[in-house]
N, C-alpha and C positions, 0 to 999 in steps of 0.2 A: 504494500500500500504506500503511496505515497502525495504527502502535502504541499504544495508549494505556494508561498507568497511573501511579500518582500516585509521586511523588518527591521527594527534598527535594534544593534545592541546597545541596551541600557547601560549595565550591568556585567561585571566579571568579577568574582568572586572567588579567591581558592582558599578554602580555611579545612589545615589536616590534610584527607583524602578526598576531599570534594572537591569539585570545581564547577559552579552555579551561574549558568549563563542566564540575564533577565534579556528577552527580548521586546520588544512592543512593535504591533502590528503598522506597519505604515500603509494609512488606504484602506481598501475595503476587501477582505478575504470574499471567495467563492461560496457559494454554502456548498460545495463539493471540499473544496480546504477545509472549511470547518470541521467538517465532519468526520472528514478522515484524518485531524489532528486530533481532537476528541478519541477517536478507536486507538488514536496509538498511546494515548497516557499510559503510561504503565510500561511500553514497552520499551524496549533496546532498538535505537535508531541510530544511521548512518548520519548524520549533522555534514553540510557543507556548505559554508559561506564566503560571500563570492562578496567584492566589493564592487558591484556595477556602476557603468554611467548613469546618470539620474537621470530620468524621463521627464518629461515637462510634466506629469500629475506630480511628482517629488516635488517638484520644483515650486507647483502652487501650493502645494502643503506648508512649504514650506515658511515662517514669516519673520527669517531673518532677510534681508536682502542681501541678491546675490551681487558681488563685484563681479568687474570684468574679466577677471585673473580664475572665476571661478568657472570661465568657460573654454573650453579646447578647441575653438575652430581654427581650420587652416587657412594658412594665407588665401587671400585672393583677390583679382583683378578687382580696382578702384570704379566710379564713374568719373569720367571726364568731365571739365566743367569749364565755364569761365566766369569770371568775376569783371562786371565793369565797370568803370569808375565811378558810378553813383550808386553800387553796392548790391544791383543784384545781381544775382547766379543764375547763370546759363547752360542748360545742360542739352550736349549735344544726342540726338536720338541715334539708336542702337539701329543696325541694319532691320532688325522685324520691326521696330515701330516705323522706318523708312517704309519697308514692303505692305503695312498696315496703312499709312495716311495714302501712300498712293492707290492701294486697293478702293479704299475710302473715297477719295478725289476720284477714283474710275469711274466709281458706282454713282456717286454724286452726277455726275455730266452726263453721265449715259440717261438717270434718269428724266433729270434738267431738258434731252434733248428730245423723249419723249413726251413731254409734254408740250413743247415747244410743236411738235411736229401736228397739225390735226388732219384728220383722215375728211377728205372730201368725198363724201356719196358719189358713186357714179350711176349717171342715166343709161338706159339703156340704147344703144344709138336707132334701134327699128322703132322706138316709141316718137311719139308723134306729138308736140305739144301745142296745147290747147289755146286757142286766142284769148286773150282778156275780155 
């Protein structure tokens, strides 16, 4: 049988021949976890603890605030910019939003020129029209 769900060690304790690990649940156990942590009291279990990356649910649990130092992302490409002299930023568009306004500007004119365009009934030329 086995339970799995994440926990924080409280507690480590060794006094004599004991050694008392207090755990506390972080989050919300399964009722399949529960259950089968309940069946094991009593018994002799394999323990393996693992110190994982923290998942963004850690993360809102948790409410110390995190620094920046407390995050592992790797380097990576900047956005370009420019600054003008009366202080706004100018940011230059990426190839897809290039490929996007001009999709954009296609569809715009294409529609633009159907409307522009109107359809003229045509007579039939054997029809005979009628005097006033």
């Amino acid at each position: 049988m086995k339970s799995t769900f994440r926990a924080e060690v409280k507690k480590f304790n060794t006094s004599g021949k004991k050694r008392v690990i207090e755990l506390e649940v972080v989050g919300k156990m399964s009722t399949q976890a529960i259950l089968n942590t309940d069946a094991l009291t009593g018994s002799i279990v394999e323990v393996v603890l693992d110190d994982n990356q923290m998942t963004i649910d850690e993360v809102e649990d948790q409410t110390e605030q995190m620094t920046i130092d407390d995050t592992n992302e790797e380097d990576h490409e900047g956005v370009e910019y420019t600054v003008e002299p009366d202080g706004t930023v100018g940011v230059e568009p990426s190839d897809a939003d290039r490929v996007a306004q001009e999709f954009e500007a296609a569809k715009q004119a294409a529609e633009k020129s159907e409307e522009e365009t109107e359809t003229i009934p045509q007579s039939d030329a054997n029809e005979q029209l009628e005097p006033f």
